[in-house]
N, C-alpha and C positions, 0 to 999 in steps of 0.2 A: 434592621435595614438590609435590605439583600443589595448583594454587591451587583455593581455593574460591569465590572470586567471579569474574567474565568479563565483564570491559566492552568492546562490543562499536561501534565507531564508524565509520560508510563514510568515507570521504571523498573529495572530487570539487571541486577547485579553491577550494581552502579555506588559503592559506597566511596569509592575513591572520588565521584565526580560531583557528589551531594552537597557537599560544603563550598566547594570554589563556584557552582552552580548557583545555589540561594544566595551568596554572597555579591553575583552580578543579577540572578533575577529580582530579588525585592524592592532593591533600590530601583529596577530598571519600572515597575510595576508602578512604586509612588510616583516616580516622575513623570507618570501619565496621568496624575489630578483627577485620577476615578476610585471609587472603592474597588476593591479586588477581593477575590480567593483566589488559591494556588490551590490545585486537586491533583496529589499524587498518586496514581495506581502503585500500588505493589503488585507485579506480576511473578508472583513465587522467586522474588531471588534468592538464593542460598547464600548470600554473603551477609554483612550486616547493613543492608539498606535499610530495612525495616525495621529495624532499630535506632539508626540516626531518623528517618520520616518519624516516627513517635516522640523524638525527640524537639524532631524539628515543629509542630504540630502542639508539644506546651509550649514553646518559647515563643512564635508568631501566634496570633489568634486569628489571621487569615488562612492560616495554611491548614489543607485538609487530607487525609489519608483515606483510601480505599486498598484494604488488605486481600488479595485473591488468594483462595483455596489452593494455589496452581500454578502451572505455566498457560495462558490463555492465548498470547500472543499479542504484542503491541496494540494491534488494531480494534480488540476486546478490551485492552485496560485502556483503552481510550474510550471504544462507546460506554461504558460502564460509569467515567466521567462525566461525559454529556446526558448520562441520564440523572444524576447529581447534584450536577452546578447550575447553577441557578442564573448566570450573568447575562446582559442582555448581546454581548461581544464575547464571543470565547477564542480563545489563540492555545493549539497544537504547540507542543515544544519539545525536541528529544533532551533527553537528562545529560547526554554526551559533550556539550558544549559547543558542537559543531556548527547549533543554530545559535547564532549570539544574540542574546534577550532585551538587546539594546535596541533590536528592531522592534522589538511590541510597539513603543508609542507609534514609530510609521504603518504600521499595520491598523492599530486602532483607527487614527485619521484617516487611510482610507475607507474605512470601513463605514465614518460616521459620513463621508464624500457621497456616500449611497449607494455603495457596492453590497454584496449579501456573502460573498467569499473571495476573498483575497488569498494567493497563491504567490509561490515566492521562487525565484529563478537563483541557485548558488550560483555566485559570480566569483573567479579563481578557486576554483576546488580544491582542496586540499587531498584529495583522496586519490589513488592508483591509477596507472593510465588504465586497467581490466575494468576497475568502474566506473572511469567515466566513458570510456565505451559503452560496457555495459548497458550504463544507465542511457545514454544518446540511442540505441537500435532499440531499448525500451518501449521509450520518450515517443521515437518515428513510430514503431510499429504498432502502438496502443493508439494511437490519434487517428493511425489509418484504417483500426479493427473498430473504434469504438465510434468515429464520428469527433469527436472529444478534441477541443486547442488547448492544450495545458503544454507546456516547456521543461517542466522538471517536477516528474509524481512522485521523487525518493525524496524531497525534503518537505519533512512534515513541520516549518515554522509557516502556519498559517490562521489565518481568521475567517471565523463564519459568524452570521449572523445568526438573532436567536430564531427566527421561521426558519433557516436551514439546519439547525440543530431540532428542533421539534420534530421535521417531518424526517430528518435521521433516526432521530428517539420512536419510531411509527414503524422503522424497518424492522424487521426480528430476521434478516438471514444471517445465516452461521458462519459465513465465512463470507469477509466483501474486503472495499479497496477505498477508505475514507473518502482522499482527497476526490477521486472518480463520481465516487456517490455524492458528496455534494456538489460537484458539476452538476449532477443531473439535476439537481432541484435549485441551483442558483438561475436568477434572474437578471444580474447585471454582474457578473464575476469579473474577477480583474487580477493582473500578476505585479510583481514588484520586485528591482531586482536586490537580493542582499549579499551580505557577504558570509565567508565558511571559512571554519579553521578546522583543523586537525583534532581528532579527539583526544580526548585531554588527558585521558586515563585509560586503561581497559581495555580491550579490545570490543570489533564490532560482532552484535549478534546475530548480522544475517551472515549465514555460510552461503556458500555458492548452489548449495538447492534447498535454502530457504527462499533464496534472491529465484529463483524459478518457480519454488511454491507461491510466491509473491505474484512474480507473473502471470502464472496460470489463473488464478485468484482474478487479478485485473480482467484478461482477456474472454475468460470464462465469467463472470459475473457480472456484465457490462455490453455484450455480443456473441450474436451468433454466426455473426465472421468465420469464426474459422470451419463450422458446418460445412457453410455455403459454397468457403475455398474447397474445401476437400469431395464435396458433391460435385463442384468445378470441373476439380482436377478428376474426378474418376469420367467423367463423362469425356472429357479430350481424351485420357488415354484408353476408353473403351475405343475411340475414334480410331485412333493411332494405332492400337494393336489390331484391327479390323482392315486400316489399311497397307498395316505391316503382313498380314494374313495374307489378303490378295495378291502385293508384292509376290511373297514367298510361294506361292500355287505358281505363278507367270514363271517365275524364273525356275521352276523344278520344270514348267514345259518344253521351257526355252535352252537352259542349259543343262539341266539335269540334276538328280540329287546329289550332295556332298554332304561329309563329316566335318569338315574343317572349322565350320561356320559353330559347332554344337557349345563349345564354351562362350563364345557371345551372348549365343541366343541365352546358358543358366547367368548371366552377367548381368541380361534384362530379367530374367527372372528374378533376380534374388533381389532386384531395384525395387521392382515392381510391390515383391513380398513388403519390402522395408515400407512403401508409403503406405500398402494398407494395415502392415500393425501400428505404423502412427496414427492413421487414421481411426481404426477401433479407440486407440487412448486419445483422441480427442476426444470422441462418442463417448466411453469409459470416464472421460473427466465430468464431462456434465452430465451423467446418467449419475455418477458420485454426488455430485453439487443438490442434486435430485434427492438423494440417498439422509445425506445429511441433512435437510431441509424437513423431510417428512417426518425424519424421529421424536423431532421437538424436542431436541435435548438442551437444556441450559447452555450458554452462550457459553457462562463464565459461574462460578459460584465463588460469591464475596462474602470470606470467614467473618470478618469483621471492618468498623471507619473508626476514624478516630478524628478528633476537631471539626465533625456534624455536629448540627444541633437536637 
């Protein structure tokens, strides 16, 4: 009998959080009165996760393991998941404790309410005031590149239905932004808000330009926004230095030439320099995105599962 619910957890050097983890998700699972699997990615951790998940995998007979070759990165031991589980409701969960598993049953219900992805807004964060900055100039600036109403993209406690898992299982790009991607193919989405605590154990695995490889990911995979700002912006300031030009003729007629003004003017140069090497590395990002797309190289390569049938 194939289950109906599919809980969906990466994990990546996580063995201190594995046990106080399954100890609140299992029970959190039955008390939703559906069948379940639990699908664990191993995303290469060096610690002994992957040895408690084998573990954990003979002692529950729902719970399932996907072992990766590798480090592939969250967002790959997750589709890797979706392309495995079988449930007609699948629910996203980090191994950190941060999303508490108590929400799944509110998550299911909405989900059976007739929503197709349900998204989740942390209420009192437990995390740094740098991230939840961070995450809020995110938050604004990906809604306003992408088109896109979502509240909060960095918590991954959520549910999708099984036709927005399908036509995720349909995407093959190398590098994308879950929760983003199934906006685009929901048809009555919806947010909820939960609650957040502090990670339990371990430290967190996005560094500060992971958290920008993350961004570029979103804003590059999703729009071409920032092309359009930057074709924008070169055409006002072709404007602008054309009528800084004219300016500068009138006044060598009017009052004559001077030196004084000459480090200004390398001031506006070296401005001017600076927007167009960002601009190249936007171009350079998605001319990469390009790069990586054509080669058709495996997403992820999974050594072995263990508790498939």
């Amino acid at each position: 009998m194939e289950p109906y619910l599919s809980i969906v957890v990466p994990v990546y050097n996580e063995e201190s959080n594995l046990a106080p983890l399954m100890e609140r998700l299992y029970p959190a699972a039955r008390s939703t009165g559906r069948s379940f699997e639990i699908i664990f990615t191993n995303d290469g951790s060096r610690d002994r996760s992957l040895e408690i998940l084998k573990a954990m995998a003979q002692d529950y007979p729902e719970v399932r393991v996907i072992e990766f070759n590798g480090n592939f990165g969250q967002h790959m031991a997750i589709l890797a998941a979706f392309e495995m589980c079988s449930g007609q409701i699948v629910i996203t969960l980090d191994a950190d404790l941060q999303n508490p598993p108590e929400e799944i049953s509110r998550l299911v219900a909405e989900i059976e309410s007739g929503h197709d992805v349900v998204g989740t807004i942390r209420q009192k964060r437990q995390d740094s005031i740098f991230r939840k900055l961070a995450s809020r100039i995110v938050n604004i600036t990906t809604n306003k590149m992408t088109g896109m109403e979502m509240n909060d993209y960095g918590c991954m406690l959520r549910a999708y239905h099984r036709n927005v898992i399908e036509n995720i299982n349909r995407c093959g790009e190398s590098t994308t932004f879950i929760p983003a991607l199934a906006q685009t193919f929901a048809a009555n989405p919806s947010e909820i808000e939960v609650g957040h605590s502090e990670r339990a154990a371990g430290e967190s695995k996005y560094s500060l330009y992971r958290l920008i490889r993350l961004n570029f990911d979103l804003m590059t995979g999703f729009s071409v926004v920032p092309l359009q700002l930057f074709a924008l912006f070169g055409i006002l300031t072709s404007l602008f230095s054309l009528a800084f030009g004219l300016f500068l003729l009138v006044r060598r007629f009017i009052v004559g030439s001077e030196v004084e003004g000459v480090f200004t003017l390398f001031a506006i140069l070296f401005f001017f320099i600076g927007i167009i090497i960002m601009g190249i590395g936007i171009v350079g990002e998605y001319v990469g995105r390009i790069y990586q797309e054509v080669r058709k190289r495996p997403r992820y390569v999974v050594r072995r599962t263990y508790g498939f049938e």
